[in-house]
C-alpha positions in Angstrom: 0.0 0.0 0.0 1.1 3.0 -0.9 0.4 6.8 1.3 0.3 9.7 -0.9 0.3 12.8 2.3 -2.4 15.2 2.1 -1.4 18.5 3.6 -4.1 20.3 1.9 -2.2 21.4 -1.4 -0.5 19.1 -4.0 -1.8 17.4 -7.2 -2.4 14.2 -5.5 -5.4 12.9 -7.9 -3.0 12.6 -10.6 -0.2 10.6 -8.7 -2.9 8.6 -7.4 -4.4 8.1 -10.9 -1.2 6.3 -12.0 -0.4 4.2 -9.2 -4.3 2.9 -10.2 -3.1 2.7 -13.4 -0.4 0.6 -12.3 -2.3 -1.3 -10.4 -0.9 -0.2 -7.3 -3.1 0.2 -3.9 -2.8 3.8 -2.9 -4.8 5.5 -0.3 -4.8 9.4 0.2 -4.5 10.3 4.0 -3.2 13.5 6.5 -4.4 10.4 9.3 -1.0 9.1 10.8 -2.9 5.8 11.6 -4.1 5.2 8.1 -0.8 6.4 6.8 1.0 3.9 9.3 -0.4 1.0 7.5 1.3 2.0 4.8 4.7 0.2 2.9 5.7 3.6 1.3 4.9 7.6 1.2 4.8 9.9 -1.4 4.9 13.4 -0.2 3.4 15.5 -4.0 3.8 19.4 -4.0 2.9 22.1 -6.0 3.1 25.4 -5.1 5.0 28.0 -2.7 7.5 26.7 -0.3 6.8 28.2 2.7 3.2 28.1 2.2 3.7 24.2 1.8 5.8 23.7 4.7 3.3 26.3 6.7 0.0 23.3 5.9 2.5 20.5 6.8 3.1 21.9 9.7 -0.1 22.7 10.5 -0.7 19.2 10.7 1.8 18.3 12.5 3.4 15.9 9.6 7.2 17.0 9.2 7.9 15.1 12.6 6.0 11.9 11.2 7.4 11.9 7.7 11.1 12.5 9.6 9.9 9.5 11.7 8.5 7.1 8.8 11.5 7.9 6.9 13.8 5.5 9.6 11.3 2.7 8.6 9.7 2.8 4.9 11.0 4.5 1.5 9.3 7.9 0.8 9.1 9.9 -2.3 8.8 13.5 -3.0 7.5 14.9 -6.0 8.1 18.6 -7.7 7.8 20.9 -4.5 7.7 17.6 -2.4 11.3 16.9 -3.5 12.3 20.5 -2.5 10.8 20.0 1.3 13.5 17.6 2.1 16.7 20.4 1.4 17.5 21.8 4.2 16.4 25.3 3.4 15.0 27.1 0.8 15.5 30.8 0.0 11.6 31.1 -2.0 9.7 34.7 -0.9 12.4 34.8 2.3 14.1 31.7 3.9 12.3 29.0 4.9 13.5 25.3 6.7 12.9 22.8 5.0 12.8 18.9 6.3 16.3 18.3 6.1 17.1 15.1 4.4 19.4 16.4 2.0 22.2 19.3 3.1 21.4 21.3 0.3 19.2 24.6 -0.8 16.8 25.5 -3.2 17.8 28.9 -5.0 15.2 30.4 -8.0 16.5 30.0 -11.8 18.7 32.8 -12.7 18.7 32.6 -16.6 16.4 31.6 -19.1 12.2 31.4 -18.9 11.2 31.7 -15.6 9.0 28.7 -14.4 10.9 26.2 -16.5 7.8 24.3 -18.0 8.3 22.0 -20.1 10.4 18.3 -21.4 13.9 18.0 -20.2 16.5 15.7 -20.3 17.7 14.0 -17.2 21.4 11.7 -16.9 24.1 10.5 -14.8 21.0 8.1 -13.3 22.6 6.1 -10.2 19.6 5.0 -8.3 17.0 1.4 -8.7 14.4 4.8 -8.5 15.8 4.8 -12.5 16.2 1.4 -13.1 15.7 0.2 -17.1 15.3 4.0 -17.3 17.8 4.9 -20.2 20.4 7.7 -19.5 18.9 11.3 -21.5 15.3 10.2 -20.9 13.0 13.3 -20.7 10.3 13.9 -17.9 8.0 17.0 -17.5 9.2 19.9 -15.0 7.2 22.6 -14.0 9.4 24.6 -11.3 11.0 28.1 -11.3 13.5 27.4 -7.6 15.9 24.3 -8.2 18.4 22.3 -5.7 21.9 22.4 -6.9 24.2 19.9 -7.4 25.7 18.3 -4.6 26.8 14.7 -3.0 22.9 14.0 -2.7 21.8 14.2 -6.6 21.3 10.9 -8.2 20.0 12.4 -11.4 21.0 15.9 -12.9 19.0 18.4 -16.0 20.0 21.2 -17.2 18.1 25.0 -17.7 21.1 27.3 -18.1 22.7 25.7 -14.8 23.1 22.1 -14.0 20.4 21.3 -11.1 19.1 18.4 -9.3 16.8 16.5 -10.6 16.7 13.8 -8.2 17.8 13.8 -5.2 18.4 11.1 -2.3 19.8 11.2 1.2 21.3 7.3 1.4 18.4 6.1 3.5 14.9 5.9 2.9 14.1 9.7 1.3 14.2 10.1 -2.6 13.0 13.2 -4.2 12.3 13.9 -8.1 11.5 17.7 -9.2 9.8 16.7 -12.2 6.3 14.9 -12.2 6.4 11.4 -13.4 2.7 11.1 -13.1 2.7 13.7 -16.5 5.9 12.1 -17.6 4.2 9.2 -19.8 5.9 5.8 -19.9 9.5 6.8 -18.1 7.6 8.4 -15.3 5.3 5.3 -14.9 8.4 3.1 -14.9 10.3 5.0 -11.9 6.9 5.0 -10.0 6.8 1.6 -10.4 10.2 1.2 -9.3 9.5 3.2 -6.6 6.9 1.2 -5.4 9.5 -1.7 -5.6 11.7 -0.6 -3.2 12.5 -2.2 -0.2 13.0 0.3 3.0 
């Protein structure tokens, strides 16, 4: 079973709609007792930062995804990847959850939000497995984690930036949206769901 964490903001029909498509048992929850029952988390975002991390907070979920982390493998998606840097500087500074020792910093150059197909290589995670290096997925995002030791995939948009992140546990984070990604997205949610915490 898979969690997908409702904090009130995200685009959590559509990741739910392909793990149905995958055939994958999802459930859609803010409950920590529903959510418990589950063998991995997927933490969506669209949106603000600090709004975000305002509505997790609100429900008191940063301390239970910190805590579910030590035990199951969760995923964060678009915004959701950015929430576990450590800080992001979007409308002011703001913490994030802290998975990854890294920040998120807005685009500098080019079309500001990046929307749009991009390439993404130097894959080194099962979250890409059979997933062939240049593959494109669907971004929609105008603040970006660098590069640094936690990126297991990398795209490009005038600066090289994270586009996957993990912090050599249980967290993995993608900043584009595999559910609007077609059949590469479908695979790495399906390897996802695969993975062992």
């Amino acid at each position: 079973m898979t969690g997908i964490i409702d904090y009130g903001a995200g685009n959590l029909r559509s990741v739910q709609k392909a793990l149905e498509y995958l055939g994958e048992p999802d459930v859609i929850s803010d409950s920590e007792s529903v959510l418990d029952g589950c063998d991995r988390l997927i933490l969506p975002g669209v949106g603000a930062f600090g709004q975000g991390m305002e509505a997790l907070n609100a429900k008191k979920l940063p301390e239970y995804i910190r805590r579910r982390a030590k035990e199951v493998p969760v995923l964060g998606i678009c915004l959701g990847m950015q929430f576990l840097m450590r800080r992001s500087f979007e409308d002011g500074e703001h913490a994030g959850l802290g998975f990854c020792d890294g920040d998120v910093i807005r685009f500098r150059e080019g079309k500001v939000p990046s929307i749009g197909w991009n390439c993404v290589s130097a894959l080194r995670s099962p979250l890409f497995s059979g997933i062939p290096e240049g593959s494109e997925f669907y971004f929609v995002h105008s603040y970006y984690a660098p590069v640094g030791e936690y990126t297991i995939a990398r795209a490009e948009y005038g600066v090289p930036f994270s586009a996957a992140v993990w912090d050599g546990k249980n967290a993995y984070g993608v900043q584009f949206h595999p559910e609007k990604s077609g059949e590469k997205g479908l695979a790495l949610l399906r390897n996802f769901v695969r993975l062992n915490g």
